[in-house]
N, C-alpha and C positions, 0 to 999 in steps of 0.2 A: 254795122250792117248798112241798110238802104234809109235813107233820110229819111224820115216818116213827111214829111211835109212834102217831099217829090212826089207820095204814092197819094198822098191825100190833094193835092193839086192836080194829080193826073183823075182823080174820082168826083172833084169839081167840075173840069172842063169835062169829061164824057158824060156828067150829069144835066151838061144845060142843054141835053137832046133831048132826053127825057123830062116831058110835062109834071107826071104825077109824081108829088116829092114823096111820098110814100115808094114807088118804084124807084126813082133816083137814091135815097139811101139804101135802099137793098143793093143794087147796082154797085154801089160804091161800095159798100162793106164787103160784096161777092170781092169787087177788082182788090181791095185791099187783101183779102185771105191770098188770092191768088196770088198777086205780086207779089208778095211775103214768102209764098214757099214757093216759088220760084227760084227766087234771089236766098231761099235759105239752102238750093240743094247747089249751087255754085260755091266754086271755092273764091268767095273774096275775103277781103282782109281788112281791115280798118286802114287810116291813113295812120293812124299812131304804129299798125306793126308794119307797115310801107317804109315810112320813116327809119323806123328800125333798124331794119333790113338792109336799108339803102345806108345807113350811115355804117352798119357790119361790113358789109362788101366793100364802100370805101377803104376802110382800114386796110381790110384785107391783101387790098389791089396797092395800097401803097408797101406793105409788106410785102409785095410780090416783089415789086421794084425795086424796093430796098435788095432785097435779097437775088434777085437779076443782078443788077449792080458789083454786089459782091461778089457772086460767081465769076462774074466777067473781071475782075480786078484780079483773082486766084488766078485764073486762067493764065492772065497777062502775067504777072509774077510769075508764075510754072515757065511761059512759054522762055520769058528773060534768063531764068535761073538754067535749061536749059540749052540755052543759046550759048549762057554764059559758059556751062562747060567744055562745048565740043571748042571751044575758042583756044 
């Protein structure tokens, strides 16, 4: 999810507006709740399944190419094989 240390930095600095530290932590715990479900009703991901994901679709895209490749090599064969017989 959200770095806790981003949502608690961001409850720091809008805290040094506010004088009374008794308001200032309410303040802060409010933006904390907030932030949280915020960022819990969006679809994000961790960087571990980012990672994932990105090293899946690599494979994949080079599996495509492989198999482009291939096609295009059958192709070329077909095309020879019948060139070769109207000869």
């Amino acid at each position: 999810m959200i770095n806790d240390n981003l949502i608690r930095n961001l409850g720091e600095q809008l805290g040094r507006f506010v004088s009374d530290a008794r308001s200032r932590e309410d303040m802060q715990q409010s933006l904390n709740t907030i932030v949280q479900n915020v960022f819990s009703r969006l679809d994000l991901v961790t960087r571990e399944q980012f990672d994932a994901q990105l090293e899946t679709l690599e494979r994949t895209r080079a599996q495509l190419d492989h198999l482009e490749a291939e096609v295009a090599r059958l192709q070329q064969q077909l095309s020879e094989q019948g060139s070769g017989k109207d000869a």
